[in-house]
RODO-2510 file (C-alpha; in nm, 4 decimals, decimal comma):
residues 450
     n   res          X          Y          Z
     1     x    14,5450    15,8771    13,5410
     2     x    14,5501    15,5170    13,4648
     3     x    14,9157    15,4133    13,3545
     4     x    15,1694    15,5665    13,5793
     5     x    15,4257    15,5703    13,2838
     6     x    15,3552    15,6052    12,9532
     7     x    15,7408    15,5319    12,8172
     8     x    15,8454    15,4613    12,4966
     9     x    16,1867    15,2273    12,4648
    10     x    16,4409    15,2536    12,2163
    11     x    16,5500    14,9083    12,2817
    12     x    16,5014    14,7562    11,9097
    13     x    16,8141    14,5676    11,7389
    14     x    16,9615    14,7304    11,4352
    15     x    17,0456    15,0982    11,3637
    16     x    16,9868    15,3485    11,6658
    17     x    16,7851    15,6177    11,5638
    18     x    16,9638    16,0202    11,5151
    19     x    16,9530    16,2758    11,7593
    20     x    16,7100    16,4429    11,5192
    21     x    16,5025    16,1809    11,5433
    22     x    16,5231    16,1494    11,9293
    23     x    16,4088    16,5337    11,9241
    24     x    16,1688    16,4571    11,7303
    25     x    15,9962    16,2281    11,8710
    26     x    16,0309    16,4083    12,2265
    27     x    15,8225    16,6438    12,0790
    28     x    15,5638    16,4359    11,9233
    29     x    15,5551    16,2242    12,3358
    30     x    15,4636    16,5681    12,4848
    31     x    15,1507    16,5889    12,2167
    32     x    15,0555    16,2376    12,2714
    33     x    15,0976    16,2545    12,6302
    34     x    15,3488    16,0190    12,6993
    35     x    15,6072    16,1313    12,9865
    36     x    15,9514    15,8729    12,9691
    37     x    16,1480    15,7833    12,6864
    38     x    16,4292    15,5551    12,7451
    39     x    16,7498    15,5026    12,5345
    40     x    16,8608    15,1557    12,4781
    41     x    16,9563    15,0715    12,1131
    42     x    17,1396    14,6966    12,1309
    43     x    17,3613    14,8110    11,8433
    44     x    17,5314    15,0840    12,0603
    45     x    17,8043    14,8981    12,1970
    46     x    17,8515    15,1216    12,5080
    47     x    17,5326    15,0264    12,5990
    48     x    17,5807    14,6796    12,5808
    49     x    17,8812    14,5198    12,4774
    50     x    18,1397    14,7734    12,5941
    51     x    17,9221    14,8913    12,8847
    52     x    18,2178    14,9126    13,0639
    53     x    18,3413    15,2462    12,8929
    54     x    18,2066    15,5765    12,9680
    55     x    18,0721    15,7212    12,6373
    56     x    18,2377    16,0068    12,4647
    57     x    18,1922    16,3790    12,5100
    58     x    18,0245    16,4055    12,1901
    59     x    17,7415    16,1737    12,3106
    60     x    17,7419    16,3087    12,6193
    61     x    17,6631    16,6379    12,4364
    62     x    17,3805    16,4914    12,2727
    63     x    17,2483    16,3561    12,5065
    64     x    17,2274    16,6695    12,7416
    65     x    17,0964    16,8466    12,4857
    66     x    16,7949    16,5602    12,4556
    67     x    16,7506    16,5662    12,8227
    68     x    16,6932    16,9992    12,7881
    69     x    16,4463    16,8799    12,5024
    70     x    16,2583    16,6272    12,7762
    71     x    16,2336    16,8946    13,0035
    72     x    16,0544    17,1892    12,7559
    73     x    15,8574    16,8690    12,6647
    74     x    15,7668    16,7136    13,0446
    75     x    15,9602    16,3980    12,9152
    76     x    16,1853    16,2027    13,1744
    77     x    16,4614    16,1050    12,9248
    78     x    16,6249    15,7940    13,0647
    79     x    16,9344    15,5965    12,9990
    80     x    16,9235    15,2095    12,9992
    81     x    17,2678    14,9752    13,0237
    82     x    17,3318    14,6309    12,9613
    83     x    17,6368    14,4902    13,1145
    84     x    17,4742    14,1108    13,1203
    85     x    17,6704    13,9508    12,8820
    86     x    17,9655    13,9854    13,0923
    87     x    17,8625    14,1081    13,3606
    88     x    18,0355    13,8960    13,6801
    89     x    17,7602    13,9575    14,0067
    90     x    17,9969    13,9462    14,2295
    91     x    18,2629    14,1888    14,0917
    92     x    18,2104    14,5033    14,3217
    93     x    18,4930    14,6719    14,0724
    94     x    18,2419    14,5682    13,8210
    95     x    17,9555    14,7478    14,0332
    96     x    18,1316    15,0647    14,1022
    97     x    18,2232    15,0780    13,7405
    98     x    17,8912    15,1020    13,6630
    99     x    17,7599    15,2674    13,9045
   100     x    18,0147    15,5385    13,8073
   101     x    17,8909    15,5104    13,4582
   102     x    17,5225    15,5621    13,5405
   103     x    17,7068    15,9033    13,7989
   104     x    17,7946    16,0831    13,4102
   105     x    17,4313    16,0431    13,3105
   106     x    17,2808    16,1803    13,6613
   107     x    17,5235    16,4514    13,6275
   108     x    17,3851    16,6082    13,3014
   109     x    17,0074    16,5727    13,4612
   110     x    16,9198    16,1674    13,4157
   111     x    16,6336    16,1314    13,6973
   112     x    16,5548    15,7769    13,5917
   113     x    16,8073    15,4665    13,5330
   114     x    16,7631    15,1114    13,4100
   115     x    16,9632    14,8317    13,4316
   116     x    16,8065    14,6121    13,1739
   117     x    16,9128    14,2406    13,1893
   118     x    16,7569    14,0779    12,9152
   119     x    16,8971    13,8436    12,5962
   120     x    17,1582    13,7775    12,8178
   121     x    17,2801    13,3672    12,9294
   122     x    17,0421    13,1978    13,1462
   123     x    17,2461    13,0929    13,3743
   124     x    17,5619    13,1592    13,5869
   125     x    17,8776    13,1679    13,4194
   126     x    18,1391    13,2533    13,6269
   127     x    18,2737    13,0515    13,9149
   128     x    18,2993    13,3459    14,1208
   129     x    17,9443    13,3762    14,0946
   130     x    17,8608    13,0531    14,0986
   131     x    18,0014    13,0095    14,4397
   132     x    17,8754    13,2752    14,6025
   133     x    17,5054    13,2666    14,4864
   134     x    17,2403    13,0050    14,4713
   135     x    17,0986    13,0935    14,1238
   136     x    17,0649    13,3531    13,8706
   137     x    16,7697    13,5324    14,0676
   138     x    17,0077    13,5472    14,4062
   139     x    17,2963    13,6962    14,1958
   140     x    17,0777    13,9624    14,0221
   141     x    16,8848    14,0896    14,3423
   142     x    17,2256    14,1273    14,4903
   143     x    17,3764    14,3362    14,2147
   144     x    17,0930    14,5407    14,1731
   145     x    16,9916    14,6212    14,5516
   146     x    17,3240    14,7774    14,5883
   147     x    17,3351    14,9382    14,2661
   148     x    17,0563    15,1156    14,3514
   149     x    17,1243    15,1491    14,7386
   150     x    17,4331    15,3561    14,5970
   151     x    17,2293    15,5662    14,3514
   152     x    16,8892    15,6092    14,5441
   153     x    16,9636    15,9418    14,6966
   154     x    17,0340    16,0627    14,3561
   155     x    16,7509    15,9453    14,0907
   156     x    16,3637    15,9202    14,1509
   157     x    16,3492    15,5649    13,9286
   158     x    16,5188    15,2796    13,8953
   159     x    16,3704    15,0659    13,6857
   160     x    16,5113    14,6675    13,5832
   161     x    16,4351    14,4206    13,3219
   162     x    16,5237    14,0667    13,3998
   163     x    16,6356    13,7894    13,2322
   164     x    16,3383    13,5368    13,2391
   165     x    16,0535    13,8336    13,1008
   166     x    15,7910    13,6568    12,9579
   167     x    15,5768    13,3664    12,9546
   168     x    15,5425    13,1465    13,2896
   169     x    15,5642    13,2769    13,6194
   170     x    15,8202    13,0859    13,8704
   171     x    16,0565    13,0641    14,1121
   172     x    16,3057    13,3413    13,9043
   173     x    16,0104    13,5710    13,8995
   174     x    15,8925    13,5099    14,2624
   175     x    16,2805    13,5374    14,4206
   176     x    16,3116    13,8559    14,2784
   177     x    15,9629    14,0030    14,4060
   178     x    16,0656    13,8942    14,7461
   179     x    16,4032    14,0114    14,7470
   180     x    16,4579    14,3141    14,4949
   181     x    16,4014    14,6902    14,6508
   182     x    16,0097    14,7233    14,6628
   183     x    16,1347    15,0775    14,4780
   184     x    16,2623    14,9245    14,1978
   185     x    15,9995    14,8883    13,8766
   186     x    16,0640    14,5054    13,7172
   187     x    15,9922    14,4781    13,3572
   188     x    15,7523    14,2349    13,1825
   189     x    15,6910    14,1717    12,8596
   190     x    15,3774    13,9289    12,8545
   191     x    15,2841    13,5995    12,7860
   192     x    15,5353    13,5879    12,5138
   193     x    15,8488    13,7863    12,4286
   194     x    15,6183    14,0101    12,1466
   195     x    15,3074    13,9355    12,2981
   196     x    14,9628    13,8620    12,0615
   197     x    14,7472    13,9729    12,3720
   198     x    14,8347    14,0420    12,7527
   199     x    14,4986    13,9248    12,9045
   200     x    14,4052    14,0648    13,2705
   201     x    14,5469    13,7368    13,4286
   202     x    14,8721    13,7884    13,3262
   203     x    14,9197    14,1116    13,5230
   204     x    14,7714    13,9688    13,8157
   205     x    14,9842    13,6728    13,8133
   206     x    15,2996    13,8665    13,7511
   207     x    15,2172    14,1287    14,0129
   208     x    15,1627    13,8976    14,2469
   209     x    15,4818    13,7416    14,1763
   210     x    15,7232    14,0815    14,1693
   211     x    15,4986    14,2179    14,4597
   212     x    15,4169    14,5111    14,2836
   213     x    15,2521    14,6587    13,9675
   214     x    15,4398    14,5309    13,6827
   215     x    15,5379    14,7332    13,3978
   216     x    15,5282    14,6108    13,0808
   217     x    15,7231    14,6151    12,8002
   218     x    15,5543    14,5979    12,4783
   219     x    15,7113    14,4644    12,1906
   220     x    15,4779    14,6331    11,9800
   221     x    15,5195    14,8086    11,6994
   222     x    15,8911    14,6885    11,7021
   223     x    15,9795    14,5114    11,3023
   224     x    16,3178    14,4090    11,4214
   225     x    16,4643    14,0401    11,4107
   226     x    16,2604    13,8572    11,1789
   227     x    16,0209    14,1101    11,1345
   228     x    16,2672    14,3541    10,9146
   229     x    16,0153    14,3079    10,6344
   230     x    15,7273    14,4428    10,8293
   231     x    15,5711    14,7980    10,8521
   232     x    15,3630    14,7127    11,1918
   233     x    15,0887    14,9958    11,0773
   234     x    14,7664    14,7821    11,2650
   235     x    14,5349    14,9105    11,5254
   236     x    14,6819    14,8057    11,8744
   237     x    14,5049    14,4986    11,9931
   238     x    14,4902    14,2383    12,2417
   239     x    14,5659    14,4178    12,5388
   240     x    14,2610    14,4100    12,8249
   241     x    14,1411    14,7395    12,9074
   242     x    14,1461    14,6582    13,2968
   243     x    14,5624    14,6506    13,2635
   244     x    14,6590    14,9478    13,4484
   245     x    14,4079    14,7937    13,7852
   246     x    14,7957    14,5459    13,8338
   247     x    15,0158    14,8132    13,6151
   248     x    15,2373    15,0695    13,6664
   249     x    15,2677    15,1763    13,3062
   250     x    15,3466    15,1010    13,0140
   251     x    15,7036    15,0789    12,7489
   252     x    15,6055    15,0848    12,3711
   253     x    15,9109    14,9807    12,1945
   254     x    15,9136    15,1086    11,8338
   255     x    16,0136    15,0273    11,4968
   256     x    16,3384    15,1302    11,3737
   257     x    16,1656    15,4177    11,1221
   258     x    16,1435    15,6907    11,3997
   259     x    15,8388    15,8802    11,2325
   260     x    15,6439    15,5516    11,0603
   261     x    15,6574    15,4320    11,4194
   262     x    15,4288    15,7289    11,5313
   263     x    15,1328    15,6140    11,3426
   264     x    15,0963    15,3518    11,5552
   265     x    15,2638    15,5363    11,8823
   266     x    14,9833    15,7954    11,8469
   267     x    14,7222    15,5481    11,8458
   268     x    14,9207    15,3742    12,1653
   269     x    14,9171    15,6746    12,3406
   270     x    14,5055    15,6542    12,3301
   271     x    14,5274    15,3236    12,4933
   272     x    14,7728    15,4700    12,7611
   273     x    14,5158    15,7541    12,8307
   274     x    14,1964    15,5814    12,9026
   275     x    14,1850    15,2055    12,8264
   276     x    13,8194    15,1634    12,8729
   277     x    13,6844    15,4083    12,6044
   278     x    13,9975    15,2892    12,3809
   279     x    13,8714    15,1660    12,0372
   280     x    14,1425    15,0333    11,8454
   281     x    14,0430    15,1466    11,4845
   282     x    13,8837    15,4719    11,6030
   283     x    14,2593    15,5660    11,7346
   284     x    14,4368    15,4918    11,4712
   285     x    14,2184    15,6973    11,2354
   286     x    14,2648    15,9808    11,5025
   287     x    14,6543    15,9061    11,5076
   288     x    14,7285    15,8855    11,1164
   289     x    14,4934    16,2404    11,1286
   290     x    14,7232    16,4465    11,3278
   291     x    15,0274    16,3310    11,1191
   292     x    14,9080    16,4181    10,8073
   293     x    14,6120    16,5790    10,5662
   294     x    14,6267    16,2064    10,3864
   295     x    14,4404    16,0421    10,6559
   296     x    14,2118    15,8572    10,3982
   297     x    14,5421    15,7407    10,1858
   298     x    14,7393    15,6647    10,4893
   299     x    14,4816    15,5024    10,6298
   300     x    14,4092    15,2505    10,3225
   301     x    14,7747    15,1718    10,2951
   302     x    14,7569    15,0626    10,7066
   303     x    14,5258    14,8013    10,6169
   304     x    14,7904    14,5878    10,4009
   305     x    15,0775    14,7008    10,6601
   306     x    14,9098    14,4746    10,9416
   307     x    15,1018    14,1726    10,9446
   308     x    15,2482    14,1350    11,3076
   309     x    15,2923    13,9419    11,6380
   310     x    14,9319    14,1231    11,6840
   311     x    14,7697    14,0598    11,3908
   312     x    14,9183    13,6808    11,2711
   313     x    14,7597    13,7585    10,9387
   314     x    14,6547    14,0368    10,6962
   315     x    14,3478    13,9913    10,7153
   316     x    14,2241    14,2613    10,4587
   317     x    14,4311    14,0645    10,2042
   318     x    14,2091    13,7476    10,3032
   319     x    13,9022    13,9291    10,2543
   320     x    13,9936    14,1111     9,9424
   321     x    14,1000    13,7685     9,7637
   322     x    13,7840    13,5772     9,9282
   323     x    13,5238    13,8755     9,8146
   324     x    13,7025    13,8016     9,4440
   325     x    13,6592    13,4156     9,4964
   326     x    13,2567    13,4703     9,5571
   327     x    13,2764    13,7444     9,2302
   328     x    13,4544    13,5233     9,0276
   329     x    13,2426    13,1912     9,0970
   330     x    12,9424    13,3896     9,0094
   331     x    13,0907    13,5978     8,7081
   332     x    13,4211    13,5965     8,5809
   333     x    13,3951    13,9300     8,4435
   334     x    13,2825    14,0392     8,7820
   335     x    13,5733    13,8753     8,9505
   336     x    13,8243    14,0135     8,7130
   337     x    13,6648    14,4002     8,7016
   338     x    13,7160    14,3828     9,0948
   339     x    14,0693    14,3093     9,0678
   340     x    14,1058    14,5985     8,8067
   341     x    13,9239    14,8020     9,0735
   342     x    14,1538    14,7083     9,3438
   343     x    14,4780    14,7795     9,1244
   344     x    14,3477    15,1512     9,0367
   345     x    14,2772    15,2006     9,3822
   346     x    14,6679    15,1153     9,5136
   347     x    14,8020    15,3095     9,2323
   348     x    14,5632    15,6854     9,2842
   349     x    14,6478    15,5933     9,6430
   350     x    15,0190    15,5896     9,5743
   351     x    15,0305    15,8611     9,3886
   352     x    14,9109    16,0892     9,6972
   353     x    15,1028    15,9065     9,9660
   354     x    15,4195    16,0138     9,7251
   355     x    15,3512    16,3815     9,8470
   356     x    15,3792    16,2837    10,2248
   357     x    15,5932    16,4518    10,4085
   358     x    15,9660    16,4084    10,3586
   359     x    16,0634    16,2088    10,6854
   360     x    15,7532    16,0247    10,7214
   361     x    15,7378    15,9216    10,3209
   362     x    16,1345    15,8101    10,3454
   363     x    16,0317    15,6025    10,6384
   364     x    15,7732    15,4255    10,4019
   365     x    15,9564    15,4227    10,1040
   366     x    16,0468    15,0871    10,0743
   367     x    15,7000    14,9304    10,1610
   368     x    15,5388    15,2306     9,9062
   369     x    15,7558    15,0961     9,6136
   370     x    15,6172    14,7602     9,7255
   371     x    15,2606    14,8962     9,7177
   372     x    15,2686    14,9772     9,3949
   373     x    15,4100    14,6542     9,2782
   374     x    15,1113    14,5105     9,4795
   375     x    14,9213    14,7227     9,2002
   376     x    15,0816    14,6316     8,9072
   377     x    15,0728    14,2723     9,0250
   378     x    14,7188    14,2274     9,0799
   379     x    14,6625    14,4245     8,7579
   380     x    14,8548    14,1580     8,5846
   381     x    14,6848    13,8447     8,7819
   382     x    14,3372    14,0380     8,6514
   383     x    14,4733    14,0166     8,3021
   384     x    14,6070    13,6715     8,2976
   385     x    14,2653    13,5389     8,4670
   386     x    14,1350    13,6912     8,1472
   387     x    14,2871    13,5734     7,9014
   388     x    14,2893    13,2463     8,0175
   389     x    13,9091    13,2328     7,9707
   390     x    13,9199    13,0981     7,6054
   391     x    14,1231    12,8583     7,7105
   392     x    13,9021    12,7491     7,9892
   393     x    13,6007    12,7718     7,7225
   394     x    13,8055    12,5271     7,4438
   395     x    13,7866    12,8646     7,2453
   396     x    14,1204    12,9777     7,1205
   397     x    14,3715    13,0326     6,8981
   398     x    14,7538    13,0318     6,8786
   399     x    14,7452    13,4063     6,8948
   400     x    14,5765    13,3893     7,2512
   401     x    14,7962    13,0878     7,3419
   402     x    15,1103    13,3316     7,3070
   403     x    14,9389    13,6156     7,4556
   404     x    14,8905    13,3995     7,7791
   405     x    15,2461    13,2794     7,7308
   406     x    15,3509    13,6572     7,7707
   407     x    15,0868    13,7413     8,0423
   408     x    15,2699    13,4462     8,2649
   409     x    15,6738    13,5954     8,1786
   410     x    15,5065    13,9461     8,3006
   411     x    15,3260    13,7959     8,6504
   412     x    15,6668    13,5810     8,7056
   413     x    15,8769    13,9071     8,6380
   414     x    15,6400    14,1011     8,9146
   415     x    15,6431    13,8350     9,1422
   416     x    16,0276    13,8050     9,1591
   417     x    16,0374    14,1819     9,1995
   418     x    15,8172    14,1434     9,5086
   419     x    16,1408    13,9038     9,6885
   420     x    16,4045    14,1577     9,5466
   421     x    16,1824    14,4669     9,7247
   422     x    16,2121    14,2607    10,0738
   423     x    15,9127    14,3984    10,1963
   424     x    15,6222    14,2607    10,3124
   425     x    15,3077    14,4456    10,1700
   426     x    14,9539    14,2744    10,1536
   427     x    15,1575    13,9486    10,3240
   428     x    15,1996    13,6130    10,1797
   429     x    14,8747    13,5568    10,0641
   430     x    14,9081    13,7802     9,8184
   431     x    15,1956    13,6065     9,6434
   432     x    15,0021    13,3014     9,6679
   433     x    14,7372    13,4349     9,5230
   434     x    14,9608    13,5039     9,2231
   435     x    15,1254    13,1865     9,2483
   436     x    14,7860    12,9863     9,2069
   437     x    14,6503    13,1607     8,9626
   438     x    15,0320    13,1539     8,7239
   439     x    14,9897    12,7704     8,7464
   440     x    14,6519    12,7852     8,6384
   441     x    14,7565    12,9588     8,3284
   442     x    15,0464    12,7163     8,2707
   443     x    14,8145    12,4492     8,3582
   444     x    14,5237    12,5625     8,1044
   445     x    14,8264    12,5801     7,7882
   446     x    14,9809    12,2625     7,8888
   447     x    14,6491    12,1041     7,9071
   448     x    14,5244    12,2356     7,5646
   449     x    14,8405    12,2335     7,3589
   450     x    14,9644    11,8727     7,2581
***
C-alpha cells in the first residue's frame, strides 16, 4: 500500500453537507478504496466557533448512525474541532472542556480525533499565554501533548493541523517536529494553501521538519472562497508520483456538491492507490465511467469545468478559440462553420447530461444552465462574425446594417446572462472572446456608417 490514509475532509467553508450525503459518500469511499473521512464543516459553529458546547442529541444521533455506516463500509469516520479562535493554551478548564467534548465522540465509536488549528490568529493573544510560552509553536505543542496524553489510551489517531500549513518551512514547523508526540500525524497542505503542484521536495523538506511522514491536505477539488463559481471537474495534476516515499497519506477536501465532487474523488482515489501507474486523464475517464452510462457527455462537459488552483486556465477553451483563429484566417466560412459545430455539440451534449441522475444532475445544475448559454453564445458570436462580413467587404446595405445592429443587442443580452448565472463555464476567455468580437461588429457599423 502506498498512502497510509486515503481520507477525505469535509473541511470546506459554506453549507455542510446532509447526513444523506455523508452516507453517501461513505459508500462511494469503500468502492474507491479510501478508508477515513473526517467531519469538519467551518460553518458548523460547534465545530468551530462554539466549540465549547457539546453538540445536541440529534447530532449525536447522526453521527452514530454515520460511524455504523463507516464500519459496514471499512471507513474510520472521524471528528475534527476547532477551538483556535479562542482558544487560551494555557486554560486547563479550557483543555478538559475539550477533551470532554472529544470523550462524547469516542463514546459512540470515534477511533480517530483531530484538533485542527488552522485560519486561526498568528500569534498569541492572550496574556496568559503570552507569559507562559515563548511563541505560538511552544503554546500549541503544549496543548496538544496533553490533549492527547489524556485521550491516547482511548483512540488509535490523533491527527493535528497547525497554524502555519503551507509554503516555507521554519522555525514554527521545526519546534513542533521536535516537540509534538512522534504519534501525532501534522497536517500539510503544500507549497501553497491550494497547492498547483506538491513536487517531491516539498515532502522531504516538511518531513524532515515534523520528523515524520507528513500528511497532506489537499485543497483539491474544494470551489469554496473565491472559487464558488467553479465546478473543479479536471484530471488531478501536479502531484509527484514518488509522494507517499515522505507521506503518510493523503486528505482530499471536496467541493461543497457532495456527488459532483466524486468525479474527481474517484479519479483521486487512483492516485491514492498506485501513484506510479496513475495517469491523470486515463482516471478520470475511469471515474466519470462508474458514475454514470454518460461517460462520453460527462466527460466533454469536464473539459470546460477545469478552471482551478490546478489548472490556472481552461485550456480547452484556449485551444478551441485558437483552432477558430487559424480557420478563420484561412476561411471565414471555415472559421464560422466551426463555431456552429462547437454550439451543436454543447447543446446534443446538454440535452443527455439533462437525464443524469437526480443528485448528481442537481449538483451540476447551475454550471449545465451555464453550458448551454455557452451554446447559445457561441452560436450567436458565429452569426454576428457573419454578418459582419459585408461590412468587412464594403458590401452592404441598410438592411444588413440593422441586422448586425440586432445580432450585437442578442450577444450583449447572452453575455449579461452569463454574470447573472454566476458560474464559471469555459472560463474568462470565453467572454472575451465574445467581447472582442461585439466590438468588432460595433466597430465595422461605426466605421461604415457616417
Amino acid at each position: 500500500m502506498y498512502f497510509d490514509i486515503r481520507g477525505i475532509v469535509e473541511g470546506f467553508y459554506g453549507k455542510p453537507w446532509t447526513h444523506q450525503e455523508r452516507k453517501d459518500l461513505i459508500k462511494f469511499m469503500e468502492k474507491n478504496n479510501y478508508n477515513l473521512y473526517i467531519y469538519a464543516p467551518k460553518a458548523d459553529t460547534y465545530h468551530r466557533f462554539n466549540w465549547g458546547k457539546k453538540y445536541p442529541s440529534s447530532f449525536m444521533e447522526e453521527f452514530k448512525d454515520l460511524i455504523i455506516e463507516g464500519k459496514k463500509s471499512n471507513i474510520d469516520v472521524s471528528i475534527a474541532i476547532s477551538p483556535g479562535l479562542s482558544l487560551k493554551y494555557s486554560n486547563n478548564d479550557q483543555l478538559l472542556k475539550l477533551k470532554e467534548k472529544f470523550e462524547t465522540f469516542i463514546n459512540i465509536g470515534v477511533k480517530t480525533i483531530c484538533l485542527f488549528l488552522d485560519d486561526i490568529p498568528t500569534n498569541l493573544q492572550y496574556e496568559e499565554d503570552k507569559n507562559k510560552y515563548n511563541d505560538l509553536a511552544d503554546a500549541q505543542q503544549d496543548f496538544t501533548n496533553k490533549l492527547y496524553n489524556e485521550l491516547s489510551n482511548k483512540i488509535e489517531k490523533f491527527i493535528f493541523c497547525p497554524t502555519h500549513y503551507h509554503g516555507e518551512v521554519g522555525d514554527y514547523q521545526k519546534k513542533l517536529g521536535k516537540t509534538l508526540n512522534s504519534e501525532i500525524e501534522i497536517i500539510w497542505t503544500g507549497p501553497e494553501v491550494c497547492s498547483e503542484k506538491i513536487p517531491l521536495n516539498d515532502s522531504e523538506k516538511i518531513s524532515k521538519a515534523f520528523k515524520r511522514k507528513v500528511l497532506y491536505w489537499d485543497n483539491y477539488p474544494v470551489n469554496d472562497s473565491t472559487m464558488v463559481s467553479e465546478m473543479h471537474l479536471g484530471p488531478y495534476i501536479g502531484r509527484d508520483k514518488n509522494l507517499f516515499k515522505n507521506s503518510k497519506g493523503f486528505l482530499i477536501n471536496p467541493m461543497n456538491q457532495a456527488y459532483a465532487s466524486m468525479i474527481t474523488l474517484g479519479a483521486i482515489s487512483e492516485y491514492l492507490n498506485n501513484p506510479e501507474s496513475y495517469d491523470p486523464d486515463i482516471s478520470l475517464r475511469n471515474s466519470i465511467s462508474r458514475l454514470t452510462n454518460l461517460k462520453n457527455e460527462l466527460y466533454e462537459f469536464s473539459k470546460v469545468n477545469v478552471q482551478s488552483p490546478l489548472n490556472k486556465e481552461n485550456t480547452y477553451t484556449k485551444n478551441f478559440i485558437n483552432t477558430f483563429n487559424k480557420l478563420y484566417e484561412n476561411s471565414s466560412s471555415k472559421g464560422i462553420e466551426y463555431l456552429k459545430n462547437e454550439s451543436k455539440k454543447i447543446f446534443k451534449i446538454y440535452s443527455k447530461l439533462m437525464s443524469l441522475q437526480k443528485k448528481l444532475k442537481e449538483n451540476l445544475i447551475p454550471w449545465l444552465k451555464n453550458y448551454k448559454n455557452s451554446g447559445f453564445l457561441i452560436e450567436k458570436i458565429s452569426e454576428l462574425i457573419e454578418l459582419s462580413q459585408p461590412l468587412i467587404h464594403e458590401k452592404f446595405n441598410n438592411e444588413d446594417i440593422n441586422k448586425l445592429r440586432k445580432k450585437i443587442l442578442e450577444v450583449e443580452n447572452l453575455l449579461k446572462l452569463c454574470i447573472e448565472l454566476d458560474t464559471k463555464v469555459y472560463g474568462e476567455d470565453l467572454i472575451k472572446f465574445a467581447l472582442i468580437h461585439l466590438k468588432n461588429a460595433k466597430g465595422f457599423i461605426k466605421l461604415n456608417i457616417f
